[in-house]
N, C-alpha and C positions, 0 to 999 in steps of 0.2 A: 587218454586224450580228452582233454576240457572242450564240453558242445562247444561255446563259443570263439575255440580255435578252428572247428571243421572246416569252415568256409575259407579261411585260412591255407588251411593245405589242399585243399582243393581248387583253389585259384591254382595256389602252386602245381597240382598236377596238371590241370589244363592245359595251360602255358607253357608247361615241358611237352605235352601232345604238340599242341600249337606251331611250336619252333621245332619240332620233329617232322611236322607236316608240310611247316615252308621248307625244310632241308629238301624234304621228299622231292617236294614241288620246282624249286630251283635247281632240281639236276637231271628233271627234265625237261620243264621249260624255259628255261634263261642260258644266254650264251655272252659273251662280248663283241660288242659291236667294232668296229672294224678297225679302229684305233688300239685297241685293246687287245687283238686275239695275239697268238703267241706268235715270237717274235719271225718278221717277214721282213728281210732288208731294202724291200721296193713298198712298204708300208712306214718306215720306222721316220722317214723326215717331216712326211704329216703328223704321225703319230704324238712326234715331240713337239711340233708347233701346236697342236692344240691342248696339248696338257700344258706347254708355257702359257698359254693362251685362258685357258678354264682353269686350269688349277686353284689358280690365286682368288679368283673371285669365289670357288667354291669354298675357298678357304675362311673368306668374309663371310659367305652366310653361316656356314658352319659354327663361326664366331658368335654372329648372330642369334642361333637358334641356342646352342648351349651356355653360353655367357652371358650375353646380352636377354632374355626371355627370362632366363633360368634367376640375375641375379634381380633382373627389375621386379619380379616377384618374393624378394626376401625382405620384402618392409614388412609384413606381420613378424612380432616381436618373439614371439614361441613358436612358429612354423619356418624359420627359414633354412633347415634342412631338408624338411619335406620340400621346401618350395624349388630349391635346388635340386634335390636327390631325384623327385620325383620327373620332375622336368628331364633330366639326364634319362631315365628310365622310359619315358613317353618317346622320346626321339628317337631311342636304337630301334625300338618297336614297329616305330611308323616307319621307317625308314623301309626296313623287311619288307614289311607288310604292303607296303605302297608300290612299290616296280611289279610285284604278283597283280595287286588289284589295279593299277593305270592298264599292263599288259591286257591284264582280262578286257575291261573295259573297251580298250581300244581295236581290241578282236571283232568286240560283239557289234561295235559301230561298224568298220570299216567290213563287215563279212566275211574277214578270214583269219583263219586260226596260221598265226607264224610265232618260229619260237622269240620272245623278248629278249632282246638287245640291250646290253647296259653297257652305255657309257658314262664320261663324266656329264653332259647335258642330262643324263635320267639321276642322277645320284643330284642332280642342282635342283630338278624336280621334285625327286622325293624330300631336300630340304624345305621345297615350297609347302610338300605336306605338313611336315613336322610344322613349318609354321600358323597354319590354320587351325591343328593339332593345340599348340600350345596358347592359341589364344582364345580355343574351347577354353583350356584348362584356367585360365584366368577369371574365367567365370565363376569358377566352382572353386578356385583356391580355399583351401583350409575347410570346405565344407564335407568334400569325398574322402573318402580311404584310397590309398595308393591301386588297390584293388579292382574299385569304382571309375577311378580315369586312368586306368590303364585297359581297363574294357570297353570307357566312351571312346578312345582317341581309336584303337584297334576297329571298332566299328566305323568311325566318323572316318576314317582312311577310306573304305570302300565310298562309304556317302560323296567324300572331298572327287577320288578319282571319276565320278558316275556325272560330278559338277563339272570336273576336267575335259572330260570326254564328250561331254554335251557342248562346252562351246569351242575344244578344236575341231569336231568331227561332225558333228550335230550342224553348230548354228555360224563355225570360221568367226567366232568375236572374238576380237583383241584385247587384251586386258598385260601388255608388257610387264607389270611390274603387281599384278593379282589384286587390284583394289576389292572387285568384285570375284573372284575365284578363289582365295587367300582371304582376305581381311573381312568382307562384307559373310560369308559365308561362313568363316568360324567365328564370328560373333555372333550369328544370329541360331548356331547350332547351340552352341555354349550357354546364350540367354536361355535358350528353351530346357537344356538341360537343370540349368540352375535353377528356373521357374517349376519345373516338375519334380523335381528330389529333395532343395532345400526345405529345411525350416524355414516358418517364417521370422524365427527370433534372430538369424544370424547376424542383421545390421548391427544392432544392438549389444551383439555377444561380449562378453569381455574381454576375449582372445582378439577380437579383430579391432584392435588398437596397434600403434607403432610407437616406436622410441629414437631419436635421434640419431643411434650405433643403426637401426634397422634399417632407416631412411638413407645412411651415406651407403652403405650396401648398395640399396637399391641403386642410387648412382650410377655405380659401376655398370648396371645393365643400361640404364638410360644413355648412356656418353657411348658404351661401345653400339647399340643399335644406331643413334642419330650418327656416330665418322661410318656406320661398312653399310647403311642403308641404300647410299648410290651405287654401290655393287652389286646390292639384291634388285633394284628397279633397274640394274642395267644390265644383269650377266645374261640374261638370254639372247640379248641385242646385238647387234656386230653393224663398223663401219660406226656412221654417221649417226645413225639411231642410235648407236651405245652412246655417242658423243654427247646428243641432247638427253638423251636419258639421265646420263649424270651430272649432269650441269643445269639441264631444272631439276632433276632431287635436290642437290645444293640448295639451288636456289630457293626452292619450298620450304624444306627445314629449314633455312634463317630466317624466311616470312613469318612460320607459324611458331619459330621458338619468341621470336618478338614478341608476336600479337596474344600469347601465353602470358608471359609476363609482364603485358598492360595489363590485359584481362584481370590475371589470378590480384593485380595490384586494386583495381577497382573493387572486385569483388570482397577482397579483405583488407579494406580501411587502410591502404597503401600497402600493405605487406604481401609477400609471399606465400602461396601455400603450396608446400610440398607436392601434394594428391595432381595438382596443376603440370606443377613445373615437372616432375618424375613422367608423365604419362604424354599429356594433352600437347607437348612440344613435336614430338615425332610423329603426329596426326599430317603433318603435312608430305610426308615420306608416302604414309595412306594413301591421301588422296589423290595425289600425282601419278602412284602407279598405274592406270589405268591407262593413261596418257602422258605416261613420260617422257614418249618418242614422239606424241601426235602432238604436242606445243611447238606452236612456230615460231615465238616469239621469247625471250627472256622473260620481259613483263607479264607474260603469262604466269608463270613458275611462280611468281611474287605473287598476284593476282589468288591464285590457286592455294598458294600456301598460309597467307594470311587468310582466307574465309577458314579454310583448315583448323588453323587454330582458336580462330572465334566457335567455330562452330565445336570445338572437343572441350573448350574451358567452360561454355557457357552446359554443354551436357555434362559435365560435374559438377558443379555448384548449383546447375538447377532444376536439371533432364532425369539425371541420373536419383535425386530426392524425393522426384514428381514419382516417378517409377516404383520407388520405392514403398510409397504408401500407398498411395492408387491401386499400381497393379502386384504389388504383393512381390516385386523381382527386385531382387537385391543380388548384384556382380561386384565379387569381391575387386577384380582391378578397376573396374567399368570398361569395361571394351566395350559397350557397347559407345561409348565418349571418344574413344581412340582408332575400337577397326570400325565398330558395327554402320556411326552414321557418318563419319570420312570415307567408307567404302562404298556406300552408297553413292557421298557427293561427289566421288571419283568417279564413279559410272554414271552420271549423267554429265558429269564433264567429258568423259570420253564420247558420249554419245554428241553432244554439243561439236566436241571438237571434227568429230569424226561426218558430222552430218553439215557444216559449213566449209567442208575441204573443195576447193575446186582445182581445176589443170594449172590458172594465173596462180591464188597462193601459194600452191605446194610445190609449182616449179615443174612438177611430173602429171603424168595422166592418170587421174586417179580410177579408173579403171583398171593400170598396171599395180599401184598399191594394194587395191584390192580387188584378185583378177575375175573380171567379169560383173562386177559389181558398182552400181553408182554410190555415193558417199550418201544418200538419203537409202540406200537397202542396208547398208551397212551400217548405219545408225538405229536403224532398226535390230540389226539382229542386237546390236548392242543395249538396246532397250530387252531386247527377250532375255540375254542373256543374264541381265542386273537381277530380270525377276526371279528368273531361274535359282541363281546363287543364292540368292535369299530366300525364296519359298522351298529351296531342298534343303538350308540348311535348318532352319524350321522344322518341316517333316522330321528329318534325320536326328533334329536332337530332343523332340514329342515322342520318337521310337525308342531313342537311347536311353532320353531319362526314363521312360518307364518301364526300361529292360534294368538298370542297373541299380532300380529303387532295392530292386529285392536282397534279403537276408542275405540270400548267397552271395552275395556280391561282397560282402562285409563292410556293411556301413560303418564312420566309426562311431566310437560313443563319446568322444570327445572332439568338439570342434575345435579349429586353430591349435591342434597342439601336436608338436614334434613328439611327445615321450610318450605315445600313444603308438607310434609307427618304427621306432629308432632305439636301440640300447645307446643309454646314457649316462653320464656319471651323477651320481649324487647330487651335488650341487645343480645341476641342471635339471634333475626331477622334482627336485623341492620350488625351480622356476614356474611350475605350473599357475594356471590362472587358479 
């Protein structure tokens, strides 16, 4: 065996413990939840109403996570099967991994050891992982070995649940659609990881350029995120709330796809640029989850979606360069342009929205909205909770990247390139940079 394969197959043996020790673990602690257990013919009319009912939206984000994440990441011109394959590979992972750690998590809050329940609500969950998961991995695109972020994301699931758990059990803050739990949280893990393991030459590389076939690829992820996004800000909602929920999602992505393509036109002496339109338009999707259900108004949604997209075009062309040379961090997608500071201005809209509610606008006693609570305490915990997300994802990827720097983890030796990680034909190995 060649040294420099060990790490190699010791990943590989790991990760056979690993998935030996969730089998272990899920056939003592996890059960189906009550929709689910085996068939009861005074269970089976709910049953089927809410799998017609969840199914289909699980099925949007699902789309989401593997189609839409997987191909909007295939504009680098020599990595876009890693960028796919790997992505495929991150989801099954977190998936497992996450209903074990949410369970644990929600033990250690609530004080009692009960065995975990899976339904479709916890499988729509652990997609919300996979999505914080994969917009870690956007950060680090083309820099890590499949080895590398497949032990960031495995770790960053514990970190994501421990975020989770903090503000359903912890602090009761609302975040419908994960601006701050999701988006603001896996961007600022992902920066830190990126910060800590990258080179500093990677802006510059000669791999991390695109080509016109790479960019229409990409496409395909941007179009299917921006049609199933009001399914992701809307599926844990029901009634009235699911209503507004996806009807200001709409409403935001056409504000912020607009205000993208003024923007990206100003910025480049009337033209389009790719990096803009590919990324910076679904910023408004971001920022609304927070408060997708809490806008009262239409004009809201436009309002919200247009600063959206000002504020993700103007962090690519000018945030994201500043960053670059100042502070030494360079993100391969820029999430920090798309989740990191849209996830933020999602949580202080939430907080906004949430801390000027009263009995006259909302129509109800906002006491019952949120029970026991005036809309100025509840704007608070939503203020704790923003900080929370972002200062643990911080922490969490300050831990990660300098757990995953090492040897063992098998860095690779070439950056941006598929035929480093993938058997390949001829013609495509001679593709290298």
């Amino acid at each position: 065996m060649e040294r420099d394969q060990r790490p190699k197959y010791l990943f590989a043996v790991l990760f056979t413990v690993y998935e030996i020790c969730l089998i272990v673990v899920y056939s003592q602690v996890t059960t189906y939840g009550d929709s689910g257990k085996y068939y009861d013919p005074s269970l089976d009319p709910t049953s089927s109403a809410y799998m017609s009912f969840m199914y289909p939206y699980f099925q949007h984000v699902q789309i989401m996570m593997f189609i839409g994440f997987g191909f909007l990441m295939t504009f680098l011109r020599l990595h876009s099967w890693t960028s796919v394959g790997v992505n495929f590979l991150v989801s099954v992972v977190v998936i497992q991994t996450y209903i074990v750690a949410s369970g644990f998590w929600k033990c250690a809050f609530q004080g009692v050891w009960e065995v975990i329940e899976i339904d479709m609500e916890k499988m729509v969950t652990a997609e919300f992982c996979v999505g914080a998961a994969l917009i870690s991995f956007g950060g680090v695109l083309g820099k890590l070995s499949p080895v590398q972020v497949v032990v960031m994301t495995t770790v960053e699931t514990w970190f994501y649940t421990l975020n989770e758990a903090l503000f359903l059990y912890g602090l009761s803050a609302v975040d419908l659609g994960g601006s701050m739990v999701i988006h603001a949280f896996g961007a600022y893990f992902g920066l830190m990881v990126s910060w800590v393991t990258s080179p500093l030459e990677t802006k510059n590389h000669p791999g991390n350029t695109t080509t016109s076939a790479s960019n229409t690829f990409a496409w395909i992820g941007t179009l299917f995120l921006w049609v199933f996004w009001p399914s992701f800000n809307g599926v844990t909602a029901i009634g009235v709330q699911q209503h507004r929920a996806v009807i200001n999602t709409v409403l935001s992505l056409t504000a912020s796809t607009l205000m993208v393509f003024l923007g990206s036109a100003m910025f480049h002496k009337g033209q389009f640029q790719s990096e803009d339109a590919l990324n910076a338009t679904l910023a408004g999707g971001v920022m609304m989850g927070a408060s997708a259900d809490l806008i009262l108004h239409p004009y809201g949604a436009l309002i919200v979606g247009s600063l959206a997209g000002i504020l993700s075009v103007v962090g690519f062309n000018i945030i994201q360069p500043w960053l670059a040379e100042k502070a030494l961090l360079y993100d391969t997608c820029g999430i920090h342009n798309l989740h990191g500071m849209p996830g933020v201005a999602g949580g202080i809209v939430s907080i906004i929205a949430v801390g000027t509610m009263t009995d006259a606008n909302t129509g109800y006693i906002v006491e019952q909205i949120f029970p026991g609570r005036s809309s100025e305490y509840q704007a608070l915990m939503q203020l704790i909770g923003l900080v929370c997300a972002v200062g643990l994802g911080l922490i969490g990827g300050l831990f990660t990247g300098i757990l995953i720097k090492s040897e063992s983890c098998s860095p690779p030796k070439e950056l941006f390139q598929d035929s480093e990680f993938w058997v390949m034909n001829i013609e495509d190995q001679h593709a290298k940079v």
